[in-house]
ROVOVEX-248231 format. One record per residue: x, y, z of N, C-alpha, C, O in turn; residue number from 1; chain; residue in three letters. Coordinates in nm, 4 decimals. Layout:
// ROVOVEX-248231
        n.X        n.Y        n.Z       ca.X       ca.Y       ca.Z        c.X        c.Y        c.Z        o.X        o.Y        o.Z     k   c     r
          X          Y          Z          X          Y          Z          X          Y          Z          X          Y          Z   NUM   A   ala
...
This chain:
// ROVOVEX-248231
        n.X        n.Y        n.Z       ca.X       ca.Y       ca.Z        c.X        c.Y        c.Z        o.X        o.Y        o.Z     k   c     r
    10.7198    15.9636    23.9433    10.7558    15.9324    23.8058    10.9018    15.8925    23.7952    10.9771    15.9270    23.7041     1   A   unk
    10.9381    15.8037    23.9150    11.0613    15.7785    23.8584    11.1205    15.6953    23.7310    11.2235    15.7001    23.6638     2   A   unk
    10.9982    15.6146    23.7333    10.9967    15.4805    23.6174    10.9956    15.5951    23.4586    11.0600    15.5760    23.3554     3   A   unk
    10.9091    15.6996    23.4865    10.9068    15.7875    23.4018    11.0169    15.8387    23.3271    11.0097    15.8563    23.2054     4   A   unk
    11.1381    15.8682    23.4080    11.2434    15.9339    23.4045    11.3354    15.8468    23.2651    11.4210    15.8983    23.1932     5   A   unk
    11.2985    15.7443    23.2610    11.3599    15.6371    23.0745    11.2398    15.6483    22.9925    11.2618    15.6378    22.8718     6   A   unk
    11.1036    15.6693    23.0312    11.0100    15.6927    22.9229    11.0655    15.8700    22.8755    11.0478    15.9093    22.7602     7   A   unk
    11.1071    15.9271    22.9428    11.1165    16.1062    22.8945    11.2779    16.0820    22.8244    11.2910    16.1473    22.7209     8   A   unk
    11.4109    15.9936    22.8664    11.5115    15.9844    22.8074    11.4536    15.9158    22.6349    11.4981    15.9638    22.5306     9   A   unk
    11.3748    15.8269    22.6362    11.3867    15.7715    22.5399    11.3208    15.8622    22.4302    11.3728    15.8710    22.3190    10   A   unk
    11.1802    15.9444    22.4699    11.1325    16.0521    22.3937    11.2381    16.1470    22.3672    11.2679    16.1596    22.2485    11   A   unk
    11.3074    16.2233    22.4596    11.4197    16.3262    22.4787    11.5333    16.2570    22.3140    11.5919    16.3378    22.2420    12   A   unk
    11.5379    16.1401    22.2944    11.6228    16.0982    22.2115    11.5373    16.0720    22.0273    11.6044    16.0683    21.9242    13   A   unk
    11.4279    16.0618    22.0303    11.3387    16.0860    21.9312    11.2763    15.9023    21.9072    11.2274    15.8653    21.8005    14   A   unk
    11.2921    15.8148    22.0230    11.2235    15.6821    21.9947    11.1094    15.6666    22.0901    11.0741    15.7472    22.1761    15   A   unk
    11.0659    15.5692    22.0659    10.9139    15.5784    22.1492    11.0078    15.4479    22.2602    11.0951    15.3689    22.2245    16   A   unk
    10.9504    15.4671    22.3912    11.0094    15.4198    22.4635    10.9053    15.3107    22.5453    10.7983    15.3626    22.5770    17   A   unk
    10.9196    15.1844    22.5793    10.8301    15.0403    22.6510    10.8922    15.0429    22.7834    10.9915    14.9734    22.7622    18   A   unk
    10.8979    15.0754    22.8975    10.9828    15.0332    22.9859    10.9120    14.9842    23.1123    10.8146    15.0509    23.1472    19   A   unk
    10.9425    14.8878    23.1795    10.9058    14.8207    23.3099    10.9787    14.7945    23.3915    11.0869    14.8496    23.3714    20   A   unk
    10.9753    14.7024    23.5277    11.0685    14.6764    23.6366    11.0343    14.5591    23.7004    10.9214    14.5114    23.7115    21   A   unk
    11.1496    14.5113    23.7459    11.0390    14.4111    23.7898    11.0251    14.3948    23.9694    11.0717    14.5010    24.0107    22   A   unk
    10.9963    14.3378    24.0514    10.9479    14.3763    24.1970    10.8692    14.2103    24.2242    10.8195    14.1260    24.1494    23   A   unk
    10.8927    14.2227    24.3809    10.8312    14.1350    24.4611    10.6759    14.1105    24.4403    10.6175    14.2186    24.4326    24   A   unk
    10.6123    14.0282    24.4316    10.4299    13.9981    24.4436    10.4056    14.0919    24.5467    10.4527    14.0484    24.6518    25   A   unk
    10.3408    14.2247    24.5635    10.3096    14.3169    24.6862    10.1656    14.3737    24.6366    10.1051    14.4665    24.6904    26   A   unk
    10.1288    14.3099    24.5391     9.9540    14.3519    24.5235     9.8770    14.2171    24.4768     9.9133    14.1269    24.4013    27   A   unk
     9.7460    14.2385    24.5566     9.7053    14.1257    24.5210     9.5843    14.1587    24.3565     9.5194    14.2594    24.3284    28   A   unk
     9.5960    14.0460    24.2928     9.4839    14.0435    24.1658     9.3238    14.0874    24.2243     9.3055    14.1103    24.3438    29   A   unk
     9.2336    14.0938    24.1408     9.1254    14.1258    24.1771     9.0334    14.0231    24.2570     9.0099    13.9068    24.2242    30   A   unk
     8.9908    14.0847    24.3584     8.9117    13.9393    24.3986     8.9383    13.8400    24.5162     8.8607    13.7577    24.5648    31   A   unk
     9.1154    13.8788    24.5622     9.1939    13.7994    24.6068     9.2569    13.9320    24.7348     9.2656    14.0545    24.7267    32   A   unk
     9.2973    13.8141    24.8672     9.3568    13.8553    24.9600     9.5220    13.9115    24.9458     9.5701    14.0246    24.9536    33   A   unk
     9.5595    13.8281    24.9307     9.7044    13.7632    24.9049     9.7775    13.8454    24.7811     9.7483    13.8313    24.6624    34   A   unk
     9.8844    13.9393    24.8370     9.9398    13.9601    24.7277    10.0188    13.8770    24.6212    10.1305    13.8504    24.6656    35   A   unk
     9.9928    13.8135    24.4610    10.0768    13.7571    24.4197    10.1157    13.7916    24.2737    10.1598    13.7200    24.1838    36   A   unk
    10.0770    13.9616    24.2794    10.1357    13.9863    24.1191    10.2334    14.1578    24.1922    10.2167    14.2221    24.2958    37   A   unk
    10.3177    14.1720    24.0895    10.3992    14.2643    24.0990    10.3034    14.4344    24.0509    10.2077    14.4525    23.9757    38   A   unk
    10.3789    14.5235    24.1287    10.3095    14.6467    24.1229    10.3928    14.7561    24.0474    10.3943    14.8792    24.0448    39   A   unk
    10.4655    14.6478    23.9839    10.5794    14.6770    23.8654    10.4915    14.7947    23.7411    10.4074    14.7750    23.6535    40   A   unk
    10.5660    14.9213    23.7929    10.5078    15.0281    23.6874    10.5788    15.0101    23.5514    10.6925    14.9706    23.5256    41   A   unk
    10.4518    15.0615    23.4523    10.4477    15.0158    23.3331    10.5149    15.2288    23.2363    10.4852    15.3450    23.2639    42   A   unk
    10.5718    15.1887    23.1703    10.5824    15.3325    23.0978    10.6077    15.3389    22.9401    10.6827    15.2718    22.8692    43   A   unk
    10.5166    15.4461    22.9086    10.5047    15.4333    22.7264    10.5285    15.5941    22.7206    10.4567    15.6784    22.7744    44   A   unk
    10.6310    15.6148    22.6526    10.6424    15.7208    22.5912    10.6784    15.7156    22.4217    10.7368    15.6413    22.3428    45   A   unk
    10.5900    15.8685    22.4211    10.5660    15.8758    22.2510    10.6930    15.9851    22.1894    10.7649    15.9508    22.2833    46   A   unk
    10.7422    16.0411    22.1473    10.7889    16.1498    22.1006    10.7365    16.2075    22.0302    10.6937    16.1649    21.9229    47   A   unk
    10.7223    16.3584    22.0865    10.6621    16.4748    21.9627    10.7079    16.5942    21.9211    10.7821    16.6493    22.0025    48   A   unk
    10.6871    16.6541    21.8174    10.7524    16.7622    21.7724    10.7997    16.8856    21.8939    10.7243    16.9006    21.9901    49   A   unk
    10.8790    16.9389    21.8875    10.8787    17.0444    21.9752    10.9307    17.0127    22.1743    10.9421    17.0793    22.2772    50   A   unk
    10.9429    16.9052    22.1400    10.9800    16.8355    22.3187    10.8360    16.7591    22.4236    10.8463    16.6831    22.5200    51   A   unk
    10.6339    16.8489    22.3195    10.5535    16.8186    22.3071    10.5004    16.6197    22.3758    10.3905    16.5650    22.3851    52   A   unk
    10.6409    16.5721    22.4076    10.6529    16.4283    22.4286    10.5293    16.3957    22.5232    10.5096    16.4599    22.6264    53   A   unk
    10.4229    16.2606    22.4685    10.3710    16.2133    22.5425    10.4301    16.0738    22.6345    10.4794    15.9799    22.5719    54   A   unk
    10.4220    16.0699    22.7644    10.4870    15.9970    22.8237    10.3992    15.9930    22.9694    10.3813    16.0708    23.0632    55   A   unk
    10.3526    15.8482    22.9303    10.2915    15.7933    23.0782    10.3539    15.6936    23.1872    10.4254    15.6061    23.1384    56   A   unk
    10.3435    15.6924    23.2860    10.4019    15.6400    23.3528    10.2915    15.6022    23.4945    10.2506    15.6735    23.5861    57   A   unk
    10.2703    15.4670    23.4627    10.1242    15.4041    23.5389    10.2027    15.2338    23.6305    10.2637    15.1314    23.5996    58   A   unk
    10.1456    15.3027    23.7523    10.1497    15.1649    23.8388    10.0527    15.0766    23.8159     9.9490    15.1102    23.7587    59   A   unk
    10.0749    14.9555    23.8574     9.9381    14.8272    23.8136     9.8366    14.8401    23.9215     9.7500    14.7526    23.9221    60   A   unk
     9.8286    14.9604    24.0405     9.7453    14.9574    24.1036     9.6870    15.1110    24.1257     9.7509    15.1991    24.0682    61   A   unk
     9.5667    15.1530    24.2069     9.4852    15.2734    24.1844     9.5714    15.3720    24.2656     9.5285    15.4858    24.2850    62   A   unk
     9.6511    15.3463    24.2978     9.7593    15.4399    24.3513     9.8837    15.3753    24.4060     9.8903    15.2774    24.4802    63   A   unk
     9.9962    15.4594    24.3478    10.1476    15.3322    24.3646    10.1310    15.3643    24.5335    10.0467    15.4299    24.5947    64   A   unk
    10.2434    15.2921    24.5760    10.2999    15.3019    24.6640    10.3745    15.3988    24.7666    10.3789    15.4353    24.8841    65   A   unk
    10.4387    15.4174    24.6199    10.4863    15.5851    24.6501    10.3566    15.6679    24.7087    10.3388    15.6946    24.8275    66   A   unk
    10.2608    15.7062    24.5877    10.1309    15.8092    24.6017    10.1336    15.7533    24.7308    10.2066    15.8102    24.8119    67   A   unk
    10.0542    15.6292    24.7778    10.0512    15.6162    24.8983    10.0872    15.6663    25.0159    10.0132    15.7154    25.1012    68   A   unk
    10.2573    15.6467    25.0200    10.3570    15.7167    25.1173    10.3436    15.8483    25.1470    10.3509    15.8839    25.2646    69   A   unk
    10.3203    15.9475    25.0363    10.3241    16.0643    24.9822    10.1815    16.1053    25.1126    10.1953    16.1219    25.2338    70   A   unk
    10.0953    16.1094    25.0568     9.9116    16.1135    25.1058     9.9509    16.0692    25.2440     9.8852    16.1310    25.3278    71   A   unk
    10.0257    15.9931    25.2908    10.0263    15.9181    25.4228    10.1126    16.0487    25.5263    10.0638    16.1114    25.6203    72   A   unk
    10.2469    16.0586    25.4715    10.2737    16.1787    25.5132    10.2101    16.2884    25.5467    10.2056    16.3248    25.6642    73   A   unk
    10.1357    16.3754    25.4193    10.0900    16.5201    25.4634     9.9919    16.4486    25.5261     9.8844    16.4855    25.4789    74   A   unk
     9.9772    16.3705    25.6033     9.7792    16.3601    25.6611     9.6931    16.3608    25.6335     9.6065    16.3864    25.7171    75   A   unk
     9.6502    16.3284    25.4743     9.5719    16.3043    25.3929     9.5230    16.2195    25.3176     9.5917    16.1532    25.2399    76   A   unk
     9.3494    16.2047    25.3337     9.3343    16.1196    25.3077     9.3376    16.0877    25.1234     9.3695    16.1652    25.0333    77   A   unk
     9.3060    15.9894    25.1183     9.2954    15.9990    24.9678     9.1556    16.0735    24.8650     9.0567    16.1319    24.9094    78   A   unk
     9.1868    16.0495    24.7348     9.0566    16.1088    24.7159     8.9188    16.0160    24.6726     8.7998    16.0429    24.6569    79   A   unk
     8.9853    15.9165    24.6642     8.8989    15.8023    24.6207     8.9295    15.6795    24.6961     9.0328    15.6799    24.7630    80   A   unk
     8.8578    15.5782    24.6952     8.9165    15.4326    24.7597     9.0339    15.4017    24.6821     9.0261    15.4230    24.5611    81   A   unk
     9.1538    15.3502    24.7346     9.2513    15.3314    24.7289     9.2954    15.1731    24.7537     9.3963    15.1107    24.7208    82   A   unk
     9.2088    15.1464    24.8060     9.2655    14.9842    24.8654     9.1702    14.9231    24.9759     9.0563    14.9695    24.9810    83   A   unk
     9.2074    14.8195    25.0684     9.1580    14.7441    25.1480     9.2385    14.7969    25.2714     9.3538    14.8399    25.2694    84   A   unk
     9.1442    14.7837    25.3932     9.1922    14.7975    25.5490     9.2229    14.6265    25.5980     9.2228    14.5278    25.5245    85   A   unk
     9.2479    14.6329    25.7454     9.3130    14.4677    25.7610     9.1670    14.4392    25.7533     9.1552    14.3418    25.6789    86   A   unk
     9.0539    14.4774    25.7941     8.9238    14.4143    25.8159     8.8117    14.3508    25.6493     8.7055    14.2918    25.6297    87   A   unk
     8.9319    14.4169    25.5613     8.8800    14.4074    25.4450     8.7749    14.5131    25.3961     8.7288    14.4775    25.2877    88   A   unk
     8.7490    14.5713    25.4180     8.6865    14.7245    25.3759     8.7588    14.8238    25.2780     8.8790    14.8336    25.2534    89   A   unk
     8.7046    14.8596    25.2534     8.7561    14.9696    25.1208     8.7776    15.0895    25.1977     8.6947    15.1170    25.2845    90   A   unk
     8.8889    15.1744    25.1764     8.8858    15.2735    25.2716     8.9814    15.3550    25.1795     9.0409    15.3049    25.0841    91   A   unk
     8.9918    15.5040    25.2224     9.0708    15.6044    25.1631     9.1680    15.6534    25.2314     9.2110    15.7667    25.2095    92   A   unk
     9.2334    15.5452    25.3577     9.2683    15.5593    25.4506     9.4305    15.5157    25.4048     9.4444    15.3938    25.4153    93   A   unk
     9.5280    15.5703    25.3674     9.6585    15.4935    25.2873     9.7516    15.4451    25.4013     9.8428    15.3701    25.3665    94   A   unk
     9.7427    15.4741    25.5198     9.8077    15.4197    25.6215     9.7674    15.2765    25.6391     9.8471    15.1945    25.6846    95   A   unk
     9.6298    15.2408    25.5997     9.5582    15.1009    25.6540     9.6101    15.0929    25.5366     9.7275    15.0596    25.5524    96   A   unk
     9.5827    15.1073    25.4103     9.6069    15.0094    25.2799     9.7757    14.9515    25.2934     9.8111    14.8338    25.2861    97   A   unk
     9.8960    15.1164    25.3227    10.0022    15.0204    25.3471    10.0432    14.8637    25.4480    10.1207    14.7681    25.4444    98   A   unk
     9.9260    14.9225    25.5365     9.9526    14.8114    25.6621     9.8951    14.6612    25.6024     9.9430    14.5513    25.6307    99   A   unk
     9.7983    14.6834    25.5269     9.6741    14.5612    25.4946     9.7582    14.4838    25.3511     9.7365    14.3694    25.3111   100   A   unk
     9.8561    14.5825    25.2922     9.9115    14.5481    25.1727     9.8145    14.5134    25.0363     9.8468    14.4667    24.9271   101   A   unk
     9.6709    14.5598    25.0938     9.5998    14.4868    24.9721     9.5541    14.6600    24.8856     9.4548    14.7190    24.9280   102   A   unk
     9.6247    14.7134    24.7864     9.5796    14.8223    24.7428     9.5069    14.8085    24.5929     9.5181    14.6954    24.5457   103   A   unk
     9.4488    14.8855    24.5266     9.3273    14.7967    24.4605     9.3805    14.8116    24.3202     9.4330    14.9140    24.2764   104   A   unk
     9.3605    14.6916    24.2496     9.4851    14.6955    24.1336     9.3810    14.7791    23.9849     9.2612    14.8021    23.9686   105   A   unk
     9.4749    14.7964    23.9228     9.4306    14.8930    23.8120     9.3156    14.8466    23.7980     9.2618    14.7563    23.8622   106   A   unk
     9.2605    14.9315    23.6806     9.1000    14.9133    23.6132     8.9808    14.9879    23.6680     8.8783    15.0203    23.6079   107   A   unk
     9.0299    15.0185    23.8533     8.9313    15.1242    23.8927     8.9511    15.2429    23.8672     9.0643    15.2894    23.8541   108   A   unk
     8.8279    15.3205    23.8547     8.7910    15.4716    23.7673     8.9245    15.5684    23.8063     8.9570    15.5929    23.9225   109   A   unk
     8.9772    15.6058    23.7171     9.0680    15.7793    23.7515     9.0172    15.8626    23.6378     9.0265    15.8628    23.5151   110   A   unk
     8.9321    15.9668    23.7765     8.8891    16.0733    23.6736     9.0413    16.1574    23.7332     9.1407    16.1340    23.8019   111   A   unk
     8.9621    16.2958    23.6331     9.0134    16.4237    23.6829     9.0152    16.4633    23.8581     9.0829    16.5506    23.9123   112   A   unk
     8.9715    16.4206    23.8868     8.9285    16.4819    24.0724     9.0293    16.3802    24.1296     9.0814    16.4207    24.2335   113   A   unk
     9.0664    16.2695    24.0921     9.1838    16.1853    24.1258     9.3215    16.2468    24.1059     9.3518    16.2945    23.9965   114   A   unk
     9.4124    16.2470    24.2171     9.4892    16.2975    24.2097     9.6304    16.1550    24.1589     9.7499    16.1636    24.1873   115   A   unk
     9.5910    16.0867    24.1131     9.6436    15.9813    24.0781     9.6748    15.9778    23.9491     9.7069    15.8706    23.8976   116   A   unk
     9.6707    16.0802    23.8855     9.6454    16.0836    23.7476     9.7368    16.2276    23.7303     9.6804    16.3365    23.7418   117   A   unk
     9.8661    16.2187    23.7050     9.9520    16.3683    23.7160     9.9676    16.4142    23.5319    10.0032    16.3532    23.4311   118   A   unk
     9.9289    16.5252    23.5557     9.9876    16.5406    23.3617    10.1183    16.6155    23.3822    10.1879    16.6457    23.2852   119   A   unk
């Protein structure tokens, strides 16, 4: 949640906060090999009574980069498909998705059992 960190200043101050970034083409659109849209996280925070602040903070794909790194480290796999391997397969494997660069852009399911989804 670093992108997070101006959605919680701007609640912390009592305005609702829009904030983005912008970044290299490193995910590809749906459908497509080739990364050519940005994985530029998006953040909306609300302000609410009491510090109560709602504030999301969402990458354009089913798990940032970071998450990625993170899962790749402790040795774990993911909990859901996450992306593409080089062979093109769907896999929960975040070491292949970093290598393959193709990780699967928003719109696929995050339930609760997804750890992609932090409150």
């Amino acid at each position: 949640m670093r992108g997070g960190t101006y959605g919680w200043q701007a609640a912390d101050a009592g305005v609702i906060g829009l904030c983005w970034t912008n970044t290299l083409p490193n995910l590809p659109p749906w459908g497509a090999a080739t990364p050519r849209v940005g994985n530029n996280p998006l953040v909306i925070a609300v302000p609410r009574a009491r510090g109560a602040h709602v504030v999301l903070d969402m990458a354009m794909s089913q798990f940032s980069y970071g998450a990625l790194a993170s899962y790749r480290m402790r040795g774990e796999a993911l909990p859901v498909p996450g992306g593409f391997d080089s062979a093109g397969e769907l896999t929960t494997d975040p070491a292949a998705i970093e290598a393959s660069r193709r990780p699967l852009p928003i719109g696929f399911w995050k339930g609760p059992d997804s750890r992609s989804c932090w409150i």
